[in-house]
MARZA-771617 format. One record per residue (C-alpha): x, y, z. Coordinates in steps of 0.05 Angstrom, whole numbers, padded with zeros to 5 digits, always signed. Each point is the difference from the previous one (the first is absolute). Example, Ala and Ser with C-alpha at 12.3 -4.5 7.8 and 13.67 -1.06 7.14 Angstrom:
+00246-00090+00156+00027+00069-00013
% end
This chain:
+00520-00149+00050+00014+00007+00069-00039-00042+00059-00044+00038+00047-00047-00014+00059-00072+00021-00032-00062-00002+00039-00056-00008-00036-00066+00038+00014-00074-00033-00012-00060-00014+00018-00011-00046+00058-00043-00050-00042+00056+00007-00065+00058-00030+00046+00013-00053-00048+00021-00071+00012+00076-00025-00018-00032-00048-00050-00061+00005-00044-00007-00070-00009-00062-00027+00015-00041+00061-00002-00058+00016-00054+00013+00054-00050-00059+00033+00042+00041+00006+00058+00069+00008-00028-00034+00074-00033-00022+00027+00068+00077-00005+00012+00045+00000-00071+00029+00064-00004+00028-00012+00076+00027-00073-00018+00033+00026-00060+00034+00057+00042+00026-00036+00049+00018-00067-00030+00036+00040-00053+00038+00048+00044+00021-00068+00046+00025-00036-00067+00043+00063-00017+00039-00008+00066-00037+00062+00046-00024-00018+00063-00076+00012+00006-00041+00007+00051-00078+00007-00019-00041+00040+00055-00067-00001-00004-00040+00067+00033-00055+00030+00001-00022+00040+00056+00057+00014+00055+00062+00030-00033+00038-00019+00056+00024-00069-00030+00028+00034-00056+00045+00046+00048+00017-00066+00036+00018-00035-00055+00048+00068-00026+00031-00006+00072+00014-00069+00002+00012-00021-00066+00033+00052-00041-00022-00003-00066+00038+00043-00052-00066+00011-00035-00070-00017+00008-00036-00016-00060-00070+00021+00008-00053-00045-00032-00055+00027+00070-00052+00044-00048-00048+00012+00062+00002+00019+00077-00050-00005+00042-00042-00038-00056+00001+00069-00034+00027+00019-00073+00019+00066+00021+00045-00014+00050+00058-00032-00045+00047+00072-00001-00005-00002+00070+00039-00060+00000+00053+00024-00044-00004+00063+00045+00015-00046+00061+00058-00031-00042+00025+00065-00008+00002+00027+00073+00035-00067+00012+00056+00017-00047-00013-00072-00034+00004+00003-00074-00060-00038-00031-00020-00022-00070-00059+00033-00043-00019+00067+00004+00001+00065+00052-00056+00020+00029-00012+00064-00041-00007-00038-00061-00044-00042+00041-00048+00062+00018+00002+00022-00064-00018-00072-00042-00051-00019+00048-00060+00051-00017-00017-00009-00075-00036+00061-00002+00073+00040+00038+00047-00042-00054-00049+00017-00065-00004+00067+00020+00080+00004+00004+00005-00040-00058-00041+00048-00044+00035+00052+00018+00058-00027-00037-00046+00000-00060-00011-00081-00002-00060-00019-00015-00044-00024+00051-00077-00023+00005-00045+00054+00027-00028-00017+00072-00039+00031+00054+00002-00031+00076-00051-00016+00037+00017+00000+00079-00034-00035+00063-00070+00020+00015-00003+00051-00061-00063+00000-00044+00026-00026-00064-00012+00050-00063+00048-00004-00056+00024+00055-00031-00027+00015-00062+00075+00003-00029+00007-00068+00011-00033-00045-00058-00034-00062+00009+00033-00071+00002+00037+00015+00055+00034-00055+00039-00001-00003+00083+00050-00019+00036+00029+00013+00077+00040+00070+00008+00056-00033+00036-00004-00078-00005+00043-00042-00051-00005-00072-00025-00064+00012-00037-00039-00005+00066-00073+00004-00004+00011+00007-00076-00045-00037-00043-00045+00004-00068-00044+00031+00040+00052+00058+00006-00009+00029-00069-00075+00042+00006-00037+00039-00053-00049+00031+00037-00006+00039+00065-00041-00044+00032+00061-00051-00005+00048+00050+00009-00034+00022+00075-00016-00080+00010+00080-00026-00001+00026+00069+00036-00047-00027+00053+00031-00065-00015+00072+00021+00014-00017+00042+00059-00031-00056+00040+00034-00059-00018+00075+00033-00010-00007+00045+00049+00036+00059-00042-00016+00056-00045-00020-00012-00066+00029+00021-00071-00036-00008-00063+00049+00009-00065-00026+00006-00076+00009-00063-00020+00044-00010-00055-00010-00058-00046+00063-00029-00019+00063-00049+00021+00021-00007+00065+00082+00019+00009+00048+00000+00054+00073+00023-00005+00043-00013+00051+00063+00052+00031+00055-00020+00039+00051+00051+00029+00009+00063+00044+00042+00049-00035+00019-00044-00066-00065-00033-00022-00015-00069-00036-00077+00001-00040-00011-00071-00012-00038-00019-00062-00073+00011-00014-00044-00056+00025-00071-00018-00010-00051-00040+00046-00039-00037-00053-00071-00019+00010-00006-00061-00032-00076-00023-00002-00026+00052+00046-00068-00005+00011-00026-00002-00076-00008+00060-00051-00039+00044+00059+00057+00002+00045+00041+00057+00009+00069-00015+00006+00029+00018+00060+00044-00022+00066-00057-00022+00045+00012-00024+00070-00018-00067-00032+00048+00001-00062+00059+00029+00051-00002-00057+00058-00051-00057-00019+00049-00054-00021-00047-00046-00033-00036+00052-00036+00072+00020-00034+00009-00066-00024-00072-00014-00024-00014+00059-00044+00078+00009-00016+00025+00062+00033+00071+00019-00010+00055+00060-00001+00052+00000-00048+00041+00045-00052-00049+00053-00028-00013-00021-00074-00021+00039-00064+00034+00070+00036+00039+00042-00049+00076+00005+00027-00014+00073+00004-00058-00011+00045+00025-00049+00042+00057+00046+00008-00046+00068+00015-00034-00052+00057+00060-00011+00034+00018+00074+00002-00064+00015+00028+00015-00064+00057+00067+00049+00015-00034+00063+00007-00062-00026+00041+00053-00036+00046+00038+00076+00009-00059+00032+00005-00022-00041+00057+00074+00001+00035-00004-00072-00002+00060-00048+00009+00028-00069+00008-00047-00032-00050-00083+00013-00023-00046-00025-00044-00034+00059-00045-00067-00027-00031-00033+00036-00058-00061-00006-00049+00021-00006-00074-00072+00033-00033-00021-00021-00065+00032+00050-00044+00070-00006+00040+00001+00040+00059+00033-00025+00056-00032+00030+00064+00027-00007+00064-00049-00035+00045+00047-00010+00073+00068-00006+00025+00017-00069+00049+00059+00014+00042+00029-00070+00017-00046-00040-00041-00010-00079+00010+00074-00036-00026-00007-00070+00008+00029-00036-00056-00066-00014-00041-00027+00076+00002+00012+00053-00057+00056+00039+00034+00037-00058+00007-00012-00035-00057+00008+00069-00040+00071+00003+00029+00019-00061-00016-00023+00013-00066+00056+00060+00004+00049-00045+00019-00005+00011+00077-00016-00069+00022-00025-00010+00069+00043-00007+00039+00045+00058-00027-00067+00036-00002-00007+00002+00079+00077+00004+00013-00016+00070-00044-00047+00019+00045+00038-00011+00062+00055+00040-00030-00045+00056-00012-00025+00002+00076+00071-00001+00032+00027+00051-00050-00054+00053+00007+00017-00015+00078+00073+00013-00019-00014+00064-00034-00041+00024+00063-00063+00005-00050-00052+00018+00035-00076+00020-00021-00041-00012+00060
% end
């Protein structure tokens, strides 16, 4: 492949180090997909340039101006400390005429509100857990429609925050108590799904036009909190190191599926992806009930890839090792640039 000049967008606190020696596993996490990115990218012979920002755009025109990248590979998931401000950055990208990695900001839009992505979902006729949302300063009263356990979660948030076992509530008591919950201490709208009892599964896409459904993968739950526990991706089980390794939390191949299911998953992963107008690469994560229903519980429009998470590890499992894995998605970027792709 080619060399390029890529700048690297993140997070001002992920601008990782040029070694991870001497750092705990602790710290190396706040920071791993970042290090993998970058360190990877150097080793394949592109120049990189990691830029860390936050609230001023300005640097990032500065750094267009001055140091040319031919793409910049966009790992910046906030603005302004803000979820919902990630399209605008692939917006700004756009009216720079810069191509970028990951996806447009339509698909963005459209990913980013379970209830908006469900609703578009179903109307493909893939099923999807029945929900009702609960905005800011609204009385909560769920509609009779919608059956008790029902699971809580923030409308527009991702990586499991302010997910818990405390999440899942049978009553409406609970059900008013952790919509209160997410309102104050997430600061967003609330959504609370039926809660499907099941396996958890991701299926990865890569591609634009031509598209690439990695296998079907599985987070595992190990020990999880005894028979009472309800398996599911807490905030805890997503991002507490430790906990992982105590209780014996891990993703891997999806075992025990029929071919023909693990085949009707993935073509479910494909149409979700069009549905959405998503591109570059996404993680699609659904509930596999009981009696074998995959349901389609959210869309993650360039998900975490450092080397030890499931996209990553699901490629490589696909024969896309790492480091062909990112030189895939920078390919992607500058050839939906090329084809003057746009869907802002």
């Amino acid at each position: 492949m080619k060399h390029f000049r890529i700048l690297v967008l993140m997070h001002p606190d992920c601008v990782p180090p040029d070694s991870s020696d001497g750092y705990s596993a602790r710290e190396i996490n706040e920071w791993k997909t970042e290090y993998d990115v970058v360190s990877t990218l150097r080793a394949a012979g592109h120049e990189v340039r990691p830029l860390g920002v936050q609230e001023e755009i300005k640097p990032v025109r500065d750094e267009i101006e001055g140091f040319k990248p031919h793409v910049v590979f966009t790992l910046l998931e906030e603005f302004h400390y803000d979820v919902v401000y990630d399209q605008h950055i692939a917006s700004y990208l756009e009216l720079m005429k810069i191509p970028y990695t990951g996806c447009n900001p339509r698909g963005l839009i459209l990913a980013r509100g379970k209830d908006l992505s469900k609703t578009l979902v179903h109307h493909r006729r893939i099923p999807v857990p029945a929900f009702a949302v609960f905005p800011m300063r609204r009385k909560v009263k769920r509609p009779p429609r919608l059956a008790l356990p029902l699971i809580v979660k923030s409308l527009s948030s991702d990586g499991s925050l302010g997910i818990s076992q405390a999440s899942i509530v049978d009553t409406d008591e609970k059900l008013a108590e952790r919509v209160a919950f997410i309102h104050e201490r997430i600061g967003t709208a609330a959504i609370a799904e039926q809660f499907i009892e099941g396996r958890e599964l991701y299926v990865g896409v890569i591609g634009n036009n031509r598209l690439r459904v990695l296998p079907v993968w599985e987070l595992k739950f190990g020990s999880m909190g005894g028979p009472a526990a309800r398996q599911i991706a807490t905030e805890k089980v997503k991002h507490d190191t430790s906990y992982q390794e105590r209780i014996g939390i891990a993703d891997g191949p999806a075992e025990d599926l029929t071919p023909e299911l693990s085949a009707h998953i993935q073509r479910l992963a494909k149409r979700i992806y069009r549905t959405l107008g998503l591109d570059g690469y996404a993680r699609i994560d659904f509930r596999l009930s009981t009696n074998g229903v995959p349901y389609f519980i959210e869309a993650n429009p360039n998900p975490e890839i450092a080397k030890s998470q499931e996209f990553a590890t699901a490629a490589g499992h696909d024969g896309l090792d790492y480091p062909v894995l990112l030189n895939r998605i920078v390919a992607l970027g500058i050839s939906r640039a090329k084809a003057g792709v746009s869907l802002g």
